[in-house]
HTML snippet that shows the backbone in 3Dmol.js (N, CA, C, O; Angstrom):
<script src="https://3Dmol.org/build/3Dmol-min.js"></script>
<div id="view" style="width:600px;height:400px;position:relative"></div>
<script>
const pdb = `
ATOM      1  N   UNK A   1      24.286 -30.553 -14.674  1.00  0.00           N
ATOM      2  CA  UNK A   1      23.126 -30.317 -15.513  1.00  0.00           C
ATOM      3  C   UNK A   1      22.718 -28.846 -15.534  1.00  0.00           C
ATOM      4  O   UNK A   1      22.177 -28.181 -16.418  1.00  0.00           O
ATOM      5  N   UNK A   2      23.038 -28.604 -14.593  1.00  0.00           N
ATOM      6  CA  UNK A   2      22.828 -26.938 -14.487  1.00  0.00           C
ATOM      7  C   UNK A   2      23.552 -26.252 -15.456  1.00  0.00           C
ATOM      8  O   UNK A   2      22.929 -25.542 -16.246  1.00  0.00           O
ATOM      9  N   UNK A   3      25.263 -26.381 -15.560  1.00  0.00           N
ATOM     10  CA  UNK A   3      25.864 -25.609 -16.603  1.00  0.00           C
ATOM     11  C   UNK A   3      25.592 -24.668 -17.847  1.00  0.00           C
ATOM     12  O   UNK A   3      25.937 -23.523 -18.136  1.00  0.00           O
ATOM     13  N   UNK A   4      24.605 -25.922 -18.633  1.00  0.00           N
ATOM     14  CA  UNK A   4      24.154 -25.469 -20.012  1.00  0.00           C
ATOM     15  C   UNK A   4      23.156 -24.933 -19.681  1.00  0.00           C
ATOM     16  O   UNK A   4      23.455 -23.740 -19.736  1.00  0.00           O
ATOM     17  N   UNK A   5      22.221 -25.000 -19.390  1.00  0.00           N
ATOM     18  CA  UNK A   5      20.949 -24.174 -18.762  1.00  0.00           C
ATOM     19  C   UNK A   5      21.589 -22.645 -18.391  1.00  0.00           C
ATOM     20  O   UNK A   5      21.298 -21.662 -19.072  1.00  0.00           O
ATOM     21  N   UNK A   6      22.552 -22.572 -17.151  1.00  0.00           N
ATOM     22  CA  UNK A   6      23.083 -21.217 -17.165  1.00  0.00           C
ATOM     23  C   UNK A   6      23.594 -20.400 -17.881  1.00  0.00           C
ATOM     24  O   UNK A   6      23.470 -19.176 -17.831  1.00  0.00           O
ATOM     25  N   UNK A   7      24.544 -21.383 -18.995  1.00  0.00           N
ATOM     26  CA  UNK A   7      25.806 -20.529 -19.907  1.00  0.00           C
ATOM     27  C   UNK A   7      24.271 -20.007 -21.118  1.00  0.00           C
ATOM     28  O   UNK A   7      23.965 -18.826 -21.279  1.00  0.00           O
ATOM     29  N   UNK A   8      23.590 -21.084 -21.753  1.00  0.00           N
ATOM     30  CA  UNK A   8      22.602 -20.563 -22.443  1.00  0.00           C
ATOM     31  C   UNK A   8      21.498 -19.464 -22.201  1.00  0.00           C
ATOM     32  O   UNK A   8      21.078 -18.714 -23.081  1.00  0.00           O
ATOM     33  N   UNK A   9      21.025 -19.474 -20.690  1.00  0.00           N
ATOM     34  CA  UNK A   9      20.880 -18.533 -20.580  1.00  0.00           C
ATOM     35  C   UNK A   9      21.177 -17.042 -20.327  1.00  0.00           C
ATOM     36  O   UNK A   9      20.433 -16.070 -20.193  1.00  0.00           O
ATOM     37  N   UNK A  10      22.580 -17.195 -20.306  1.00  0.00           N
ATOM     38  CA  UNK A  10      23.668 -16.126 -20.258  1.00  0.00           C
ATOM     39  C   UNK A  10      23.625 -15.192 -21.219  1.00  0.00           C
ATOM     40  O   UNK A  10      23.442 -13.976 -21.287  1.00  0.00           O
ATOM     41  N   UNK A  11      23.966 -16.591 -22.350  1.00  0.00           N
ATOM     42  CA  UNK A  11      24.257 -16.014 -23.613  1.00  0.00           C
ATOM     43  C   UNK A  11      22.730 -15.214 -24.262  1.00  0.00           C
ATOM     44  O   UNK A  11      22.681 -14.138 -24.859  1.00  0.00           O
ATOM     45  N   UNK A  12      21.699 -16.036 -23.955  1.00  0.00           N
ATOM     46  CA  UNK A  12      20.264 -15.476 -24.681  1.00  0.00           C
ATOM     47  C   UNK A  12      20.119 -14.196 -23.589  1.00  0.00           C
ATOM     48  O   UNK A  12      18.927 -13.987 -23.365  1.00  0.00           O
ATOM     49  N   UNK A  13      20.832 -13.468 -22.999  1.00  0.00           N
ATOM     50  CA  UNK A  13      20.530 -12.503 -22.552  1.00  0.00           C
ATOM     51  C   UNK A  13      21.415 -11.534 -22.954  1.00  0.00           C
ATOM     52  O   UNK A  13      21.001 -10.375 -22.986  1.00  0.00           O
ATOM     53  N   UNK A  14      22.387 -11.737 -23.224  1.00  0.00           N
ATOM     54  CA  UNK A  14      23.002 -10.999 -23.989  1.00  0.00           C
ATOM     55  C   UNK A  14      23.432 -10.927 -25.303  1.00  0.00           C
ATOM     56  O   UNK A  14      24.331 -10.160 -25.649  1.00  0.00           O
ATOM     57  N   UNK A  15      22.649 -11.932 -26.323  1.00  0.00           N
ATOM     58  CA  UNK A  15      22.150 -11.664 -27.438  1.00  0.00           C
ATOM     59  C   UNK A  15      20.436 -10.753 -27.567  1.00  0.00           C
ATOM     60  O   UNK A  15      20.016 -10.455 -28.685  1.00  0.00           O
ATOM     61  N   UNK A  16      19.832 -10.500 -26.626  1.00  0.00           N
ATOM     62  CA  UNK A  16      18.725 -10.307 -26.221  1.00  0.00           C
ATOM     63  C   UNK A  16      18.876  -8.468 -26.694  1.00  0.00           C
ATOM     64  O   UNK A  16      18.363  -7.652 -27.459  1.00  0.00           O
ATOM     65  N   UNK A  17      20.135  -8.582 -25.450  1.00  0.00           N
ATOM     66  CA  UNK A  17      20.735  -6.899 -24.616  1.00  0.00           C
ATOM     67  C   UNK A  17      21.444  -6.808 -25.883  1.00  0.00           C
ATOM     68  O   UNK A  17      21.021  -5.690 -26.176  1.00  0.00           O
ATOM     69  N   UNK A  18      22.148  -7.099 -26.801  1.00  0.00           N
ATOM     70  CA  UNK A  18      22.564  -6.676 -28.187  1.00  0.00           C
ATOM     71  C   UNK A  18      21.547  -6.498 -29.542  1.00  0.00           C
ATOM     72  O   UNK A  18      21.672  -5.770 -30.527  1.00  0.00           O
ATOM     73  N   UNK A  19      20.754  -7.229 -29.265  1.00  0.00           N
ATOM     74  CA  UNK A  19      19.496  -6.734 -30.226  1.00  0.00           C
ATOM     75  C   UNK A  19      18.654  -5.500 -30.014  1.00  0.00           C
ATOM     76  O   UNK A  19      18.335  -4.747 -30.934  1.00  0.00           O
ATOM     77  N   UNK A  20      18.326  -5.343 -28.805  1.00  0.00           N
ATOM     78  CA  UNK A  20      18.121  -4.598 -27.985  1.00  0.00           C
ATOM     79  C   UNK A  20      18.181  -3.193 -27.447  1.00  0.00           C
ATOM     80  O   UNK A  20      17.247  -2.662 -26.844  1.00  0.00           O
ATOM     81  N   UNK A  21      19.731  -2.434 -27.789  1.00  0.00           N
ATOM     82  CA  UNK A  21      20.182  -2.137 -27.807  1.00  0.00           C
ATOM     83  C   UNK A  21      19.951  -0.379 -28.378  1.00  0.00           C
ATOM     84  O   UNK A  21      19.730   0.612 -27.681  1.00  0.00           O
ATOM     85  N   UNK A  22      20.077  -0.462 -29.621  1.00  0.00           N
ATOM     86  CA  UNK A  22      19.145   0.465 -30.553  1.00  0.00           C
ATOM     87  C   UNK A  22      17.975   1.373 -30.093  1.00  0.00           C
ATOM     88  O   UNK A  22      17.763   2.558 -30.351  1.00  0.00           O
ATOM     89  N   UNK A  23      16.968   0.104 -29.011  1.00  0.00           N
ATOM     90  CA  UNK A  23      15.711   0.917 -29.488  1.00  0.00           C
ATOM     91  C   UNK A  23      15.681   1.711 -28.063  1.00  0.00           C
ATOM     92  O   UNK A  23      15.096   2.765 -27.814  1.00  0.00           O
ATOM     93  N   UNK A  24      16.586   0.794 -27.080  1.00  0.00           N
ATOM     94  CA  UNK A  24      16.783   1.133 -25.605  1.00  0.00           C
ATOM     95  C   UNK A  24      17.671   2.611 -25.726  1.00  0.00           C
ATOM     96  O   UNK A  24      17.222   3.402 -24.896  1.00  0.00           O
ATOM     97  N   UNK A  25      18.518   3.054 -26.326  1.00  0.00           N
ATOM     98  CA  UNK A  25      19.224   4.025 -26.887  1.00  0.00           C
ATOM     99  C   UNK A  25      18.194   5.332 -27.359  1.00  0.00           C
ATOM    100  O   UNK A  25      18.190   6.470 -26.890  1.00  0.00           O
ATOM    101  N   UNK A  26      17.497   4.875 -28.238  1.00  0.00           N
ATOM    102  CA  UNK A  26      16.077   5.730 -28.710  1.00  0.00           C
ATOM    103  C   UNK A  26      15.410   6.357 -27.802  1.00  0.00           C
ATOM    104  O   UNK A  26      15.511   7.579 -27.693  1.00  0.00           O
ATOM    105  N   UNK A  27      14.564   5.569 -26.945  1.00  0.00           N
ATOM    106  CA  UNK A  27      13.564   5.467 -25.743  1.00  0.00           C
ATOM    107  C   UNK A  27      14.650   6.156 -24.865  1.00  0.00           C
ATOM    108  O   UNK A  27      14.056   7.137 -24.418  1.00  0.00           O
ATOM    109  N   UNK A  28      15.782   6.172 -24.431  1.00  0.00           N
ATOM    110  CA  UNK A  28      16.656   7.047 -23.181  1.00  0.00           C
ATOM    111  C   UNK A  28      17.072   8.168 -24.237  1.00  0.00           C
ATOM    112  O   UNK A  28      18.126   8.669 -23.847  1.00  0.00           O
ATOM    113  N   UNK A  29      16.646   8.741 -25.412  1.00  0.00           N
ATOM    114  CA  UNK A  29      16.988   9.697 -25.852  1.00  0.00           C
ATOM    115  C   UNK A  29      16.133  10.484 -25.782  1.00  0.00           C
ATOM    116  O   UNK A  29      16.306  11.702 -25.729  1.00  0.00           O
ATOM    117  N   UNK A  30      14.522   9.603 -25.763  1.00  0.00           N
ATOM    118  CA  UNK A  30      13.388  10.755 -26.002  1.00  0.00           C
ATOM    119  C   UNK A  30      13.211  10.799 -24.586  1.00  0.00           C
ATOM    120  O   UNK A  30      12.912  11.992 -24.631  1.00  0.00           O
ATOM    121  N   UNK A  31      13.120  10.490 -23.147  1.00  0.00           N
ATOM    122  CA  UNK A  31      13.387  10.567 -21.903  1.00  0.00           C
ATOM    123  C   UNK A  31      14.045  11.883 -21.634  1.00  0.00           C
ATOM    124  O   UNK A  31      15.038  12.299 -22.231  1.00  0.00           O
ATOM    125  N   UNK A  32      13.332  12.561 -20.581  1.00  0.00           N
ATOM    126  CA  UNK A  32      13.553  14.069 -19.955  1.00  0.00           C
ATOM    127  C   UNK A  32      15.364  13.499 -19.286  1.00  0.00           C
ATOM    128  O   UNK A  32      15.813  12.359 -19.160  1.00  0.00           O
ATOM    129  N   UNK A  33      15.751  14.317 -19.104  1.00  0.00           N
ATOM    130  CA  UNK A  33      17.567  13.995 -18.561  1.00  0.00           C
ATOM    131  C   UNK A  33      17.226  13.835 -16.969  1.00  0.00           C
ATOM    132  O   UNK A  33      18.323  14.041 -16.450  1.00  0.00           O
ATOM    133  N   UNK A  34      16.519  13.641 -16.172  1.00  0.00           N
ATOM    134  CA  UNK A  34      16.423  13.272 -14.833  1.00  0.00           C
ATOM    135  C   UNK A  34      15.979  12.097 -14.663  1.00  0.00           C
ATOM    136  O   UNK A  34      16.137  11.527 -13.583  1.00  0.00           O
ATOM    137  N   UNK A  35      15.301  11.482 -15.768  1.00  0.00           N
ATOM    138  CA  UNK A  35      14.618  10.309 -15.558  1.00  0.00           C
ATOM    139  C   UNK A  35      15.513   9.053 -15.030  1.00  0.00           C
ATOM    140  O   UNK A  35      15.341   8.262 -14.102  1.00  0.00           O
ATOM    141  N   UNK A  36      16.513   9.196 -15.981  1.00  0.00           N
ATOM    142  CA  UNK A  36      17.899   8.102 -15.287  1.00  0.00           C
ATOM    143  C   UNK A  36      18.529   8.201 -14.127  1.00  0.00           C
ATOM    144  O   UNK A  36      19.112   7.284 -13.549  1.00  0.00           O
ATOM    145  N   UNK A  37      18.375   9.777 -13.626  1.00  0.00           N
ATOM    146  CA  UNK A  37      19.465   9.459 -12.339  1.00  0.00           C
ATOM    147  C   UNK A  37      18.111   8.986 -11.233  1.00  0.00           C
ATOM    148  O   UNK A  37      18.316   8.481 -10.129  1.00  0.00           O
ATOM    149  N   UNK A  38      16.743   9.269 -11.793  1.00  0.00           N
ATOM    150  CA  UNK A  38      15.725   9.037 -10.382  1.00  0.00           C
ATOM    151  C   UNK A  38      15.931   7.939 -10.720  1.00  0.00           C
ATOM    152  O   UNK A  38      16.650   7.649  -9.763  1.00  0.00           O
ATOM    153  N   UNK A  39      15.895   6.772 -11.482  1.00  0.00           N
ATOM    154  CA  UNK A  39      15.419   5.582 -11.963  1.00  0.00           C
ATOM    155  C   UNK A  39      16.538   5.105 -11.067  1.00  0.00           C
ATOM    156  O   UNK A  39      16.127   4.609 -10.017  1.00  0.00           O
ATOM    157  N   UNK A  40      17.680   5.127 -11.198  1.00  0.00           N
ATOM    158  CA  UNK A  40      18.677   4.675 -10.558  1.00  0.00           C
ATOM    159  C   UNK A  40      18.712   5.175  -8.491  1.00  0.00           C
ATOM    160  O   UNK A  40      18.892   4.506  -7.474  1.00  0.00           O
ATOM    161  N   UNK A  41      18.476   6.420  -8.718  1.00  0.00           N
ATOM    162  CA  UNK A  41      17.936   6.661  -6.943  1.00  0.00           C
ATOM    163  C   UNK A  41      16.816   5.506  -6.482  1.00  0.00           C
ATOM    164  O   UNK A  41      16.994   4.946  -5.400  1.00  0.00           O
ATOM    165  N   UNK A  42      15.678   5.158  -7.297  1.00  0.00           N
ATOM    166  CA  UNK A  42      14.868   4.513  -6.813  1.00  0.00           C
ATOM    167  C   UNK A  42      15.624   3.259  -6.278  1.00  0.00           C
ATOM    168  O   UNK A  42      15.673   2.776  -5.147  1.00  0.00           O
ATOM    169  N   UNK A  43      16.207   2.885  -7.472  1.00  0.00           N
ATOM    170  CA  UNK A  43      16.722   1.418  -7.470  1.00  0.00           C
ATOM    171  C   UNK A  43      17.625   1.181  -6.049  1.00  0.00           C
ATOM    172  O   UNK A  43      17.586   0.272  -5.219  1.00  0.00           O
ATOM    173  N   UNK A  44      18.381   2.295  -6.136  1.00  0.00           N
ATOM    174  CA  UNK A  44      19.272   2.183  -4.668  1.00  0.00           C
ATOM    175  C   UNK A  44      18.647   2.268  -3.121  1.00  0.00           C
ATOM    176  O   UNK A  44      19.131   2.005  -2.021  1.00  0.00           O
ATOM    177  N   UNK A  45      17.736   2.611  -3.425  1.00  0.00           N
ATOM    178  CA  UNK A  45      16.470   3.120  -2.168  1.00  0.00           C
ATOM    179  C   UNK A  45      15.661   1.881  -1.919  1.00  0.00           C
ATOM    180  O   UNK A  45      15.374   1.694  -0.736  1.00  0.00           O
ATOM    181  N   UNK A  46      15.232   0.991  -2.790  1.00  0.00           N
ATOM    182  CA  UNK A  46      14.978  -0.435  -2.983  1.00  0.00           C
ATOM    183  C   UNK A  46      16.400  -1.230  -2.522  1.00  0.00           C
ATOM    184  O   UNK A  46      16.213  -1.196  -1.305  1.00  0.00           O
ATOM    185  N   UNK A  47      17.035  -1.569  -2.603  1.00  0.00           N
ATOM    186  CA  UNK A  47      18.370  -2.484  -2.514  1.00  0.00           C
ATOM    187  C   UNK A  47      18.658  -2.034  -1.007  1.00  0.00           C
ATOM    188  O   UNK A  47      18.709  -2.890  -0.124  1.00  0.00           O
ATOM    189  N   UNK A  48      18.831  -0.774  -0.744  1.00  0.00           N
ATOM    190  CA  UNK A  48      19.115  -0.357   0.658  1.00  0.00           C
ATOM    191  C   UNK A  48      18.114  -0.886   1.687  1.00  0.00           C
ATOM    192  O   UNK A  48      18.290  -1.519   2.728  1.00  0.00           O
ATOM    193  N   UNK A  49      16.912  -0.395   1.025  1.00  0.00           N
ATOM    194  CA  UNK A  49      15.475  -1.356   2.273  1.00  0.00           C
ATOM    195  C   UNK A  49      15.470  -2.886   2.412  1.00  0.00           C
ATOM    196  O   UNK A  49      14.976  -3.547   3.325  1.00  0.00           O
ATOM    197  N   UNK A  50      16.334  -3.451   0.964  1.00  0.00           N
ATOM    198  CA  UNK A  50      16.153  -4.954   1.385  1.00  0.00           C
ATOM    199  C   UNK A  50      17.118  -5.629   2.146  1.00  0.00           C
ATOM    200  O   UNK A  50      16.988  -6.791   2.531  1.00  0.00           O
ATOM    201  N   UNK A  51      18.215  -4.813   2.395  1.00  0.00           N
ATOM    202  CA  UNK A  51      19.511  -5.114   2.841  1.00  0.00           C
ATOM    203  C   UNK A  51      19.202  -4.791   3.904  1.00  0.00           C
ATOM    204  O   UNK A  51      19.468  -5.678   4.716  1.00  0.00           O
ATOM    205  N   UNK A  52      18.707  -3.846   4.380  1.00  0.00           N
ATOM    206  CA  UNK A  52      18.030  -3.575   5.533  1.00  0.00           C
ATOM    207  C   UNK A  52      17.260  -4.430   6.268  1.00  0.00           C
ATOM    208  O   UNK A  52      17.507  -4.700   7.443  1.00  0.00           O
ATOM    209  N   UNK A  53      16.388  -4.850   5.681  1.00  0.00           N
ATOM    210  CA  UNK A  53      15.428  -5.815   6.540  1.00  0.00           C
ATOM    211  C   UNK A  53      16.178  -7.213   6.396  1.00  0.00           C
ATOM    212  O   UNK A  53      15.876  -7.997   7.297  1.00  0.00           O
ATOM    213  N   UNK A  54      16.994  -7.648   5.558  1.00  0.00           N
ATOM    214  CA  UNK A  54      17.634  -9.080   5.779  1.00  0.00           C
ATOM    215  C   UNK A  54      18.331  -8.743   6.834  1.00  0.00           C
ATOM    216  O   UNK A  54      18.060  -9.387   7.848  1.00  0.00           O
ATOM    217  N   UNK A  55      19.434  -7.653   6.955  1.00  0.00           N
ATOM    218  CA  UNK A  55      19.752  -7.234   8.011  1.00  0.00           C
ATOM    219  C   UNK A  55      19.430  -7.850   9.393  1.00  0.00           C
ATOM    220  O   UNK A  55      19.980  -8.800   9.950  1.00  0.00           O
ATOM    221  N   UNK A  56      18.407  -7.078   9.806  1.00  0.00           N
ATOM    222  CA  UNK A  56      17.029  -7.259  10.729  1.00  0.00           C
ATOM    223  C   UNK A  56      17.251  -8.629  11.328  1.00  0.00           C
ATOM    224  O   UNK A  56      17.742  -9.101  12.353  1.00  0.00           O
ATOM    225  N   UNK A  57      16.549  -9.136  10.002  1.00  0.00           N
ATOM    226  CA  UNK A  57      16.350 -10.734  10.064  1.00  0.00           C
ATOM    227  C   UNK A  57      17.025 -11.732  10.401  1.00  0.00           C
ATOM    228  O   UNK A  57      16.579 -12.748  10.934  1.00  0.00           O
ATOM    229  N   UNK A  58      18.308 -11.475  10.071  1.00  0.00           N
ATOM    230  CA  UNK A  58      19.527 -11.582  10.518  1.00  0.00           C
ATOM    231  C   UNK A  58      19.972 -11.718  12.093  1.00  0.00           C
ATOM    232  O   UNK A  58      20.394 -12.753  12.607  1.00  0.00           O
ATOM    233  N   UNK A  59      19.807 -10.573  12.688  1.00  0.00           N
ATOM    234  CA  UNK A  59      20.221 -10.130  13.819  1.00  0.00           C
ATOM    235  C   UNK A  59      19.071 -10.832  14.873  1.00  0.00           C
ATOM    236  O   UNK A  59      19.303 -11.334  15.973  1.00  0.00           O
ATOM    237  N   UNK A  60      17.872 -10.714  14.236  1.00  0.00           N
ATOM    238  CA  UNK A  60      16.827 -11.626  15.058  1.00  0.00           C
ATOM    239  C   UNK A  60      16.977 -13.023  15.079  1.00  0.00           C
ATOM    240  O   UNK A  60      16.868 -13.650  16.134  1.00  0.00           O
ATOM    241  N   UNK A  61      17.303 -13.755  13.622  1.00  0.00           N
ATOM    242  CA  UNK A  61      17.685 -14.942  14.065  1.00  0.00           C
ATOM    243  C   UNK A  61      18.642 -15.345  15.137  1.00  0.00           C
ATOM    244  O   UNK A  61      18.261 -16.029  16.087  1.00  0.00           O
ATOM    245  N   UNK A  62      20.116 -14.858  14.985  1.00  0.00           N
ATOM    246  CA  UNK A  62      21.392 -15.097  15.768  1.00  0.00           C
ATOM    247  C   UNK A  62      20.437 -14.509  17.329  1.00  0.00           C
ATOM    248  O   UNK A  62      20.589 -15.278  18.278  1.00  0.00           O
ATOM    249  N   UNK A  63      19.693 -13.495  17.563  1.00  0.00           N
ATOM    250  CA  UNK A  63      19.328 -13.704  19.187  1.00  0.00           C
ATOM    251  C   UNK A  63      18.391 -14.615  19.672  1.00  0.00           C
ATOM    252  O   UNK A  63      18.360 -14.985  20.845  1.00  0.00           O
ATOM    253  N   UNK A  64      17.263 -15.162  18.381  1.00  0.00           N
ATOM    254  CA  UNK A  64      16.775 -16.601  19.008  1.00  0.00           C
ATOM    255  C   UNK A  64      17.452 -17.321  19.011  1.00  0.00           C
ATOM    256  O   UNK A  64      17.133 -18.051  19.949  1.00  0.00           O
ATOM    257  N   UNK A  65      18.824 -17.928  18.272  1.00  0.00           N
ATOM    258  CA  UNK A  65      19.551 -19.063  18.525  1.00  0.00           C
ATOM    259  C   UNK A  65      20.292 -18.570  19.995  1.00  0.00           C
ATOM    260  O   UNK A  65      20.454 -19.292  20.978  1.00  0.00           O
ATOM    261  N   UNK A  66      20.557 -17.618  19.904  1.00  0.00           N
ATOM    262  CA  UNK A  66      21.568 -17.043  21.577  1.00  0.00           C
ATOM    263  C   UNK A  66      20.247 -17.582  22.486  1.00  0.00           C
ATOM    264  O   UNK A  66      20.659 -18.424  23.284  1.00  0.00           O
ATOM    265  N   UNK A  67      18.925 -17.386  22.608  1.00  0.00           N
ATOM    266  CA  UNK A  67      17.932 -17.705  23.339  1.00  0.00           C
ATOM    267  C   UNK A  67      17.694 -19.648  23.529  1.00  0.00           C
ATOM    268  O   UNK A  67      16.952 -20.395  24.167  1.00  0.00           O
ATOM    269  N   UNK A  68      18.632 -19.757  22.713  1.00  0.00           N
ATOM    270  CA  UNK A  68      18.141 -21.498  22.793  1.00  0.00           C
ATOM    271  C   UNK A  68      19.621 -21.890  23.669  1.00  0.00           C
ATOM    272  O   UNK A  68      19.400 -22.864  24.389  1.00  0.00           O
ATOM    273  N   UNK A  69      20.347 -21.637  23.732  1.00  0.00           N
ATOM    274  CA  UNK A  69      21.364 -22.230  24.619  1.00  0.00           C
ATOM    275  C   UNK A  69      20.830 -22.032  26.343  1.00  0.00           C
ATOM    276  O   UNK A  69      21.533 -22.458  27.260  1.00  0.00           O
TER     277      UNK A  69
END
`;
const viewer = $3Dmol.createViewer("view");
viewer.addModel(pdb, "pdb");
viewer.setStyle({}, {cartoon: {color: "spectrum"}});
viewer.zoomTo();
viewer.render();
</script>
């Protein structure tokens, strides 16, 4: 039941990102030329902190289970 739910929403996202397209093109044209590479630093600076703390979370679980034997 899931299938069609996913493939449709697949597809309405990338009929979305093809309509789309144009004005997103526009808007990164009138954009200063640094704005994309910070936008993208941010993004990696985010992804790194969350990987980070699952990390963490991670490593804390496996030593309370080491604590239960």
């Amino acid at each position: 039941l899931q299938a069609p739910l996913l493939l449709g929403g697949a597809v309405l996202a990338a009929v979305a990102l093809h309509e789309l397209a144009p004005y997103v093109v526009q808007v990164a044209g009138a954009l200063p030329r640094w704005v994309p590479p910070a936008l993208a630093g941010v993004l990696l600076l985010a992804v790194g902190a969350t990987y980070e703390k699952r990390l963490g979370d991670a490593r804390r679980l496996r030593a309370a289970i080491g604590r239960l034997r």
